[in-house]
C-alpha atoms as a printed R data frame, in Angstrom:
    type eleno elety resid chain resno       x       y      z
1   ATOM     1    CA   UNK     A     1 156.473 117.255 75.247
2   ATOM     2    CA   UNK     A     2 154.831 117.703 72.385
3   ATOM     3    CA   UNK     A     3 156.584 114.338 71.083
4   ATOM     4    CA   UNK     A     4 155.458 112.784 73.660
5   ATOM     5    CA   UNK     A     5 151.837 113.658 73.631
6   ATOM     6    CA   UNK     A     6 151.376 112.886 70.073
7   ATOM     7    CA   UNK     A     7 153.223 109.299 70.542
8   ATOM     8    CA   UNK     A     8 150.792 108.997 73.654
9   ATOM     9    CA   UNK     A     9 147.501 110.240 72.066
10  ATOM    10    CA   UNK     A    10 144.676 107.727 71.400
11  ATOM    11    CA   UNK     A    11 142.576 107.671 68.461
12  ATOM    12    CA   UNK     A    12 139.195 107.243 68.794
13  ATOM    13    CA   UNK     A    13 136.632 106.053 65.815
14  ATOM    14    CA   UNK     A    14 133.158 105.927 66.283
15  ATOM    15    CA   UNK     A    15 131.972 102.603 66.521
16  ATOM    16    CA   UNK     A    16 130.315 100.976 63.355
17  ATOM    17    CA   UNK     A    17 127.123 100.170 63.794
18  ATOM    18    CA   UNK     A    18 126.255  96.247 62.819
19  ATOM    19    CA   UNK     A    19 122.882  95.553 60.797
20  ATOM    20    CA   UNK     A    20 121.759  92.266 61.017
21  ATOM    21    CA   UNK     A    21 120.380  91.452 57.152
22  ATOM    22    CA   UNK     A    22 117.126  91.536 56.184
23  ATOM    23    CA   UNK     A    23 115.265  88.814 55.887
24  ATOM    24    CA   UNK     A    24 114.273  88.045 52.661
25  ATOM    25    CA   UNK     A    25 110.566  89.037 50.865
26  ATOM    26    CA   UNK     A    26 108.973  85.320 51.109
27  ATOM    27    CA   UNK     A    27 105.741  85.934 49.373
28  ATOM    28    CA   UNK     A    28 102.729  83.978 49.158
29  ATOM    29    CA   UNK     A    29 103.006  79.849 48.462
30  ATOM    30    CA   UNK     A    30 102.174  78.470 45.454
31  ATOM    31    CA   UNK     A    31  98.762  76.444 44.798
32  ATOM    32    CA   UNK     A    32 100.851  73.267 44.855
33  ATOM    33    CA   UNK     A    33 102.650  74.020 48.078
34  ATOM    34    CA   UNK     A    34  99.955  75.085 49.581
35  ATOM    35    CA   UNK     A    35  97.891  72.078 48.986
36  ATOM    36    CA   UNK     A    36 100.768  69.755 50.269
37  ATOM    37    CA   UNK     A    37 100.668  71.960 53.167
38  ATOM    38    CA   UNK     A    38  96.966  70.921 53.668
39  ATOM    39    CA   UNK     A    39  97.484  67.685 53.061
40  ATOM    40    CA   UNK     A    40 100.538  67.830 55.979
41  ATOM    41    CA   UNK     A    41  97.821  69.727 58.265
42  ATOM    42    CA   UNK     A    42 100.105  72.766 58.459
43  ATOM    43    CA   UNK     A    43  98.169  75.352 59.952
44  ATOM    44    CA   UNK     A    44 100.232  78.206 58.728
45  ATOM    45    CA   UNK     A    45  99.086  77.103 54.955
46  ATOM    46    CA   UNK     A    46  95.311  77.662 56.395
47  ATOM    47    CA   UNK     A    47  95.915  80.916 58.091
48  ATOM    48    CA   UNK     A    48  97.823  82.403 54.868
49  ATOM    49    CA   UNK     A    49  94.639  81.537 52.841
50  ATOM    50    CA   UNK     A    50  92.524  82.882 55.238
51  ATOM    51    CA   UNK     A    51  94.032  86.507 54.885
52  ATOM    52    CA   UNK     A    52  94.730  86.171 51.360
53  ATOM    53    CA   UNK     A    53  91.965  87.212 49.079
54  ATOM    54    CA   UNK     A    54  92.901  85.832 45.919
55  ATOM    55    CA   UNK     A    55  93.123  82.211 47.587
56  ATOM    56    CA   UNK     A    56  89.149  81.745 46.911
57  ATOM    57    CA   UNK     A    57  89.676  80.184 43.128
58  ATOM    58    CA   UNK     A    58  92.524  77.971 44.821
59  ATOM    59    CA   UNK     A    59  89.907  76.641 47.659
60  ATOM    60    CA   UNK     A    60  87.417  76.011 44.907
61  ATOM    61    CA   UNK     A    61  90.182  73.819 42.863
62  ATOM    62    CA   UNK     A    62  90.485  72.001 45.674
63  ATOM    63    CA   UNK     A    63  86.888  71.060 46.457
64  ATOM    64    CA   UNK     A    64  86.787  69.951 42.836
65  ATOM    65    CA   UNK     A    65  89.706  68.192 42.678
66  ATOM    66    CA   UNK     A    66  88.992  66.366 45.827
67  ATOM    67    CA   UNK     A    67  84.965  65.536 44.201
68  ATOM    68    CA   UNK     A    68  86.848  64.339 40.931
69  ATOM    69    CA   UNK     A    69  89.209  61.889 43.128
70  ATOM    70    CA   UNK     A    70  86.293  60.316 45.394
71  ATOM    71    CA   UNK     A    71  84.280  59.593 42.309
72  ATOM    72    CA   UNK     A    72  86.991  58.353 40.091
73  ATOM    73    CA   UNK     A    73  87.766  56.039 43.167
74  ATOM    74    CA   UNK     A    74  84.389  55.265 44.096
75  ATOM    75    CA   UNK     A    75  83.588  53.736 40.347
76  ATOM    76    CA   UNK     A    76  84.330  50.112 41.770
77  ATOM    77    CA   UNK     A    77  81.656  50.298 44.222
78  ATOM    78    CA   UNK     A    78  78.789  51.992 41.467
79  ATOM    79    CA   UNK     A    79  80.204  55.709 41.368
80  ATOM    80    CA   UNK     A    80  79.342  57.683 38.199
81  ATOM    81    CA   UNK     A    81  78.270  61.015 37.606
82  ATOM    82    CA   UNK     A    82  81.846  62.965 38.388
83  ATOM    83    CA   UNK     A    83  80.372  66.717 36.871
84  ATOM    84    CA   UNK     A    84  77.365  66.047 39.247
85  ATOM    85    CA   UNK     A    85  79.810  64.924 42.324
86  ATOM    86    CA   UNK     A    86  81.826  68.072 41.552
87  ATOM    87    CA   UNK     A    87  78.751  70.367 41.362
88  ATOM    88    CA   UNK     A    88  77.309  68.731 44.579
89  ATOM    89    CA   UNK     A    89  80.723  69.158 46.707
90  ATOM    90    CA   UNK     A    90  80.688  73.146 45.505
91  ATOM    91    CA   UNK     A    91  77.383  73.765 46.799
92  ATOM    92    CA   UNK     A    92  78.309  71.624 49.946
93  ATOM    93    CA   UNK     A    93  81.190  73.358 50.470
94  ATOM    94    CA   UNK     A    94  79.457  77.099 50.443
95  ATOM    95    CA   UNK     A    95  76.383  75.511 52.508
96  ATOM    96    CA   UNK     A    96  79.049  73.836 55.211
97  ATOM    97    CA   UNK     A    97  80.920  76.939 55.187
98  ATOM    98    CA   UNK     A    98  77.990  79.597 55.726
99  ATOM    99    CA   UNK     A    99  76.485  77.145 58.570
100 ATOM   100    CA   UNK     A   100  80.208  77.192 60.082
101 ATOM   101    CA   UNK     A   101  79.985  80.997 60.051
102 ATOM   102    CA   UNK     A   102  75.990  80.963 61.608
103 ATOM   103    CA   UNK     A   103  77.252  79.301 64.645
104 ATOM   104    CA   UNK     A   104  80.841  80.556 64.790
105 ATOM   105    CA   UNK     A   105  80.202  84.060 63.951
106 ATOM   106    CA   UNK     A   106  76.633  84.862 63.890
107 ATOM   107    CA   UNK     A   107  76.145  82.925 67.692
108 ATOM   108    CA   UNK     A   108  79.235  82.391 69.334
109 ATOM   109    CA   UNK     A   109  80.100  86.032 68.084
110 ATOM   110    CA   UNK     A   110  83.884  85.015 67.127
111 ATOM   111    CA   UNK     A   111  85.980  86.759 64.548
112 ATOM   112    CA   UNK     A   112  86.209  85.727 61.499
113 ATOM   113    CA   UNK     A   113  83.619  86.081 57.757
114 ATOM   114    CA   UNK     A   114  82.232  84.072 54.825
115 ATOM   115    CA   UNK     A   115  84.989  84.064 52.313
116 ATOM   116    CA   UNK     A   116  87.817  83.575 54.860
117 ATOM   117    CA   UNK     A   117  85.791  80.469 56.375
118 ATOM   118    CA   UNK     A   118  85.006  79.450 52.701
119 ATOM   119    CA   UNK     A   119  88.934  79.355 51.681
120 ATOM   120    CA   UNK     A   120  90.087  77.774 54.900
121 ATOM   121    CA   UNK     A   121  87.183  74.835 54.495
122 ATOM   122    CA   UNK     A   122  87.867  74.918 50.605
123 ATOM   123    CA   UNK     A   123  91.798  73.653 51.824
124 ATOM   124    CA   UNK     A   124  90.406  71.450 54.589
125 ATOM   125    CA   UNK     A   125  89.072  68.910 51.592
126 ATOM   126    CA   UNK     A   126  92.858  68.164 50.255
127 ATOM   127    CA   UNK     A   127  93.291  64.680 51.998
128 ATOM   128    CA   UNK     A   128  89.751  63.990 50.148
129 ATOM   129    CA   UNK     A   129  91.722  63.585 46.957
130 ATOM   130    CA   UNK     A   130  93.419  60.645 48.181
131 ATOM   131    CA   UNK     A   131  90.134  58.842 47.637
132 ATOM   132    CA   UNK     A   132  91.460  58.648 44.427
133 ATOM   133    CA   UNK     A   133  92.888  55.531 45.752
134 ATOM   134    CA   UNK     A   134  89.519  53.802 47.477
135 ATOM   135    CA   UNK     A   135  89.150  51.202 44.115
136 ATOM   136    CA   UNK     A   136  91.780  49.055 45.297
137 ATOM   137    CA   UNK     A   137  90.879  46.018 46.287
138 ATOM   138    CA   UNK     A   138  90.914  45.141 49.594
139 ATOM   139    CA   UNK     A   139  92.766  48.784 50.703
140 ATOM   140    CA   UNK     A   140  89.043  50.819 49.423
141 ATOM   141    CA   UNK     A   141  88.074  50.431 53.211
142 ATOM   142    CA   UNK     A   142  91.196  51.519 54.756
143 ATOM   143    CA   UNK     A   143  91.794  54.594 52.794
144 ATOM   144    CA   UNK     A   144  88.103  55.397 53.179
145 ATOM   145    CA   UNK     A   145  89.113  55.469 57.086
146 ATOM   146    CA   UNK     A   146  92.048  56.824 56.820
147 ATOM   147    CA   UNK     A   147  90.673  60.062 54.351
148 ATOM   148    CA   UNK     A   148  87.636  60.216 57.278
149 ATOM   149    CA   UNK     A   149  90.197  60.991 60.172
150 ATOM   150    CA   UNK     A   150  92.760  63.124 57.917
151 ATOM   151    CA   UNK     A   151  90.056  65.218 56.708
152 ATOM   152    CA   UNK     A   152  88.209  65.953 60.135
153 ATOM   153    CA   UNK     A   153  91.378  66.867 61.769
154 ATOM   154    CA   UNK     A   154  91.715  69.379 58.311
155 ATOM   155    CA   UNK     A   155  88.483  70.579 58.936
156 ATOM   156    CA   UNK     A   156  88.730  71.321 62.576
157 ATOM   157    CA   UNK     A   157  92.211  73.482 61.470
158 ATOM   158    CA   UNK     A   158  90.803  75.240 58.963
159 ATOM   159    CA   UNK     A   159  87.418  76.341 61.298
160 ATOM   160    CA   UNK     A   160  90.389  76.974 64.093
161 ATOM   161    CA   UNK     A   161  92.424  79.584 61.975
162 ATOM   162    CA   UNK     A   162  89.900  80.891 60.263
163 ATOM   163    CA   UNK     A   163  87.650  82.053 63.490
164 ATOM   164    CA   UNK     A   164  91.051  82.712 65.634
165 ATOM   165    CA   UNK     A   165  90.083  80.272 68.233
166 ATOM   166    CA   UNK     A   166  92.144  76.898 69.997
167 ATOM   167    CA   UNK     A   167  91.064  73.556 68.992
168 ATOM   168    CA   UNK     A   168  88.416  73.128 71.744
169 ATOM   169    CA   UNK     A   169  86.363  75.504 70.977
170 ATOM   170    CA   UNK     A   170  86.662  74.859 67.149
171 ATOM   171    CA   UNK     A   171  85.993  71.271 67.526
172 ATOM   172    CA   UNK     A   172  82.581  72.512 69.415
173 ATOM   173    CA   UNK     A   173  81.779  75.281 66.676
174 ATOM   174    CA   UNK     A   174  82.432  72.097 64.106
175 ATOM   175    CA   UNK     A   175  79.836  69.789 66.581
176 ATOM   176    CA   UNK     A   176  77.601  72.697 66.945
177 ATOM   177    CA   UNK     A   177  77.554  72.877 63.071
178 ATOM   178    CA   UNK     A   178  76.833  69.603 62.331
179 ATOM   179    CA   UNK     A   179  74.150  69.484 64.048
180 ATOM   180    CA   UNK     A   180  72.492  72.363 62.527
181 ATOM   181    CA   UNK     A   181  73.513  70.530 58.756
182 ATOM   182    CA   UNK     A   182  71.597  67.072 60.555
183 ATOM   183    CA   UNK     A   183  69.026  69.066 60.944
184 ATOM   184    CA   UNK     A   184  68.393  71.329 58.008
185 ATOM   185    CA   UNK     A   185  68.907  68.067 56.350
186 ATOM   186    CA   UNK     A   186  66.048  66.335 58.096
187 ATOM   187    CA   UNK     A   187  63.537  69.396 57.744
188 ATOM   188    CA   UNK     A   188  64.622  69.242 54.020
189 ATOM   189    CA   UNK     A   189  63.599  65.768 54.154
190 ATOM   190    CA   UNK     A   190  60.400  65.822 55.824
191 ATOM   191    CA   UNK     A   191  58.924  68.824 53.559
192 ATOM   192    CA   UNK     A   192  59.729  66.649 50.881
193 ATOM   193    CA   UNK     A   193  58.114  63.984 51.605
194 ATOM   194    CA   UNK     A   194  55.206  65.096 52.954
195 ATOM   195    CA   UNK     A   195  55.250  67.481 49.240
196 ATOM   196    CA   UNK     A   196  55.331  64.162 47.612
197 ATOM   197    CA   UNK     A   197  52.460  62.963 49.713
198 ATOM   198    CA   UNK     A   198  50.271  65.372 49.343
199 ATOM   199    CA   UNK     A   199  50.636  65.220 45.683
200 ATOM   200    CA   UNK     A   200  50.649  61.845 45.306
């Protein structure tokens, strides 16, 4: 009998418990990636710069990089002055931005703040420095075009991840905020004019 049980008995082992792997530590892209990203409008490359800090220097290269392109490819048609292009794009850049976040933030109360709209907008210039090719003959026009589209459909990404919103509502914040520039631009205008006519 007791033969028998023991020839009879079952074993049983506790079942092994199966642990998928994990996934490996993928940190942050490099400046090079990440500007290819841009240029590919890949909007997780403009929603890792907006939560990474450290991205603003990277956003500023690219501002400068894309000022250096348009006026080295703007030389056929008169361009010159590529410290003072670079120096005008910066301060463009952190105007545009800051009247992005007035109307995005500040009046249509979504979520988002300065530097993460500046680093976003700072990527949104990459297809700019494919001006670099505008002094070719007879293609100047067509690239023109072509960097126009590219880098409004950046820009409208880069205000999209940045505030959180779909890409109605950022394509109205980027309206809205263009008209605000027209306009700062055209009280800029007429003060300065009439300063130069009253002191003239």
């Amino acid at each position: 009998m007791a033969r028998l049980s023991k020839e009879t008995a079952v074993t049983e082992t506790p079942p092994t418990s199966v642990t998928s792997p994990s996934p490996p530590n993928v940190g942050p892209r490099s400046f090079v990636d990440r500007l290819l990203g841009a240029l590919q409008l890949d909007a997780t490359v403009f929603s890792e710069v907006e939560h990474d800090d450290d991205a603003l220097p990277q956003a500023a290269g690219v501002v400068a990089l894309a000022a250096l392109a348009s006026g080295i490819g703007g030389v056929s048609a008169g361009g010159g002055g590529l410290v003072a292009g670079v120096v005008g794009a910066v301060v463009g850049w952190l105007i545009g931005a800051g009247i992005v976040w007035l109307v995005g933030v500040r009046i249509m109360e979504h979520s988002s703040d300065y530097p993460e709209l500046l680093r976003t907008i700072g990527f949104a210039s990459a297809p700019q420095i494919l001006m670099v090719l505008a002094f070719i003959p007879m293609l100047g026009w067509l690239v023109r075009l072509a960097v126009f589209g590219w880098g409004l459909a950046a820009y409208v990404i880069a205000v999209r991840e940045a505030l959180d919103v779909d890409t109605g509502r950022a394509v109205l914040v980027c309206i809205l905020a263009w008209g605000v520039s027209m306009a700062l631009a055209v009280l800029l205008f007429g003060m300065c004019a009439g300063g130069a006519a009253i002191t003239a």
